[in-house]
C-alpha positions in Angstrom: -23.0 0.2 11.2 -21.1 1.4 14.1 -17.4 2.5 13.6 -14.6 1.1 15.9 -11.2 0.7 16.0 -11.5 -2.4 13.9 -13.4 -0.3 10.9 -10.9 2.2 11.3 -8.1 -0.2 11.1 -9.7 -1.4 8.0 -10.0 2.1 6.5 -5.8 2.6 7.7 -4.9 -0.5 5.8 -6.2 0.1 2.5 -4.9 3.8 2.8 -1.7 2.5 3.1 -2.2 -0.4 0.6 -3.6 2.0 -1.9 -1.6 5.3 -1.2 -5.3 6.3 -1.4 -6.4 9.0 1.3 -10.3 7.4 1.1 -11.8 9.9 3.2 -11.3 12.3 0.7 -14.1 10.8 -1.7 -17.3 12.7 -1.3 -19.5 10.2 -2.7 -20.8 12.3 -6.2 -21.0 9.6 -7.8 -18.8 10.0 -10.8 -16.9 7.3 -10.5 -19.6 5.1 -10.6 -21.1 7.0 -14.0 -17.9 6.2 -15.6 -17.2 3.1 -14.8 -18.0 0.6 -18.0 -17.8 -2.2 -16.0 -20.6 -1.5 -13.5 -23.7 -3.7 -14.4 -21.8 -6.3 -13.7 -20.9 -5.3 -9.9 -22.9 -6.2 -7.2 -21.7 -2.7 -5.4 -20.9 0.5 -7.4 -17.6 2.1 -7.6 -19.4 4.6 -5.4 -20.1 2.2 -3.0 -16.7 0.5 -2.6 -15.5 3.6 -1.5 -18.3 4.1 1.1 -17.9 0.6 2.8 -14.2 1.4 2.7 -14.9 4.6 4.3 -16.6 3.1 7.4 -14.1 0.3 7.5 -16.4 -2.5 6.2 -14.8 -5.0 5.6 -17.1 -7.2 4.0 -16.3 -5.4 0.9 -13.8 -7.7 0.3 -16.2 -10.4 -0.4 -17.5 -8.0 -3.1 -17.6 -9.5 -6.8 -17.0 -5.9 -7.7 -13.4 -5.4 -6.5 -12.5 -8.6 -9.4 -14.7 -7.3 -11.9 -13.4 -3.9 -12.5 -11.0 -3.5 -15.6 -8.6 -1.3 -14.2 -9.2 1.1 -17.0 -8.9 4.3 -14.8 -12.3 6.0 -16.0 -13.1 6.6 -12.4 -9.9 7.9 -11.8 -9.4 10.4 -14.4 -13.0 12.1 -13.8 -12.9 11.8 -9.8 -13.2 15.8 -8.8 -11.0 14.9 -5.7 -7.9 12.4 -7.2 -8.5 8.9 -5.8 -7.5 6.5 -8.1 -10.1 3.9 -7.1 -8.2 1.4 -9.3 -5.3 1.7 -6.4 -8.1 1.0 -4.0 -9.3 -2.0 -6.0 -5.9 -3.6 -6.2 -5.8 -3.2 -2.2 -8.9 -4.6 -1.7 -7.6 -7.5 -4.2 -4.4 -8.3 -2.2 -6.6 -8.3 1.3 -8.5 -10.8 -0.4 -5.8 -12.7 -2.0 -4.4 -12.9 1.7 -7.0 -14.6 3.3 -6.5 -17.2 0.1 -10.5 -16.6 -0.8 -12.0 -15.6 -4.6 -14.9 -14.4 -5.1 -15.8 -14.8 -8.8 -16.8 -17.4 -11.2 -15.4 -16.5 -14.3 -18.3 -18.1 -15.9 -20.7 -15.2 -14.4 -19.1 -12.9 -16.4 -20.6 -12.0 -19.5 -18.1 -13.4 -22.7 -18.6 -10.2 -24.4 -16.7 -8.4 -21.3 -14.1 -10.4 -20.8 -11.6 -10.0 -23.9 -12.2 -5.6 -22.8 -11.0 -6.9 -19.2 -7.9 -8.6 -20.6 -7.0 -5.7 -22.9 -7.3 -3.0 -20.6 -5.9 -5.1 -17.8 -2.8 -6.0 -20.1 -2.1 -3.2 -21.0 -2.3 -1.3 -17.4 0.4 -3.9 -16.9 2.7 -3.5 -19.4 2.7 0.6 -19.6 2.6 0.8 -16.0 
């Protein structure tokens, strides 16, 4: 994929969405170790980052961006700071924007969703 000013735009708006400084992330791969959530993604924590990186921004079409919990595993062990769960929630209210959702609830394995609502709620509520 070739990188031009629309990638980069892209990459710009979910900085500032996010607070996030993306090109940061070094791609180790922790986050994507951590992450309890990531059998059900079709792209890794890892690779969120990475499309964000070169401003792609099909990645808001991702199933991955809804499934994550919010639990902050990714962001406690990242080496370099990101909180990908910031990230997430940008890539959320892009998507919510262009009034588009990209999961089926009923995809989602019934034995994951009551540790999505927990963890979710409580993000919420605690701040």
């Amino acid at each position: 994929m070739q990188i031009d000013e629309k990638n980069v735009n892209f990459l710009k708006k979910v900085e500032e969405l996010s607070g996030e400084k993306i090109t940061l992330c070094e791609q180790c791969g922790i986050c994507t170790t951590s992450c309890p959530m990531v059998d059900e993604m079709d792209f890794t924590p890892a690779g969120i980052m990475r499309a964000v990186q070169i401003g792609d921004e099909t990645i808001i079409e991702s199933k991955a961006i809804w499934v994550c919990a919010s639990c902050f595993s990714c962001t406690v062990r990242c080496p370099r700071g990101i909180d990908l769960s910031k990230v997430t929630e940008a890539l959320r209210q892009l998507t919510l924007r262009k009034n588009v959702d990209h999961i089926d609830l009923k995809e989602v394995k019934k034995e994951k969703l009551p540790a999505i609502a927990v963890v979710s709620a409580l993000r919420k509520f605690t701040g």
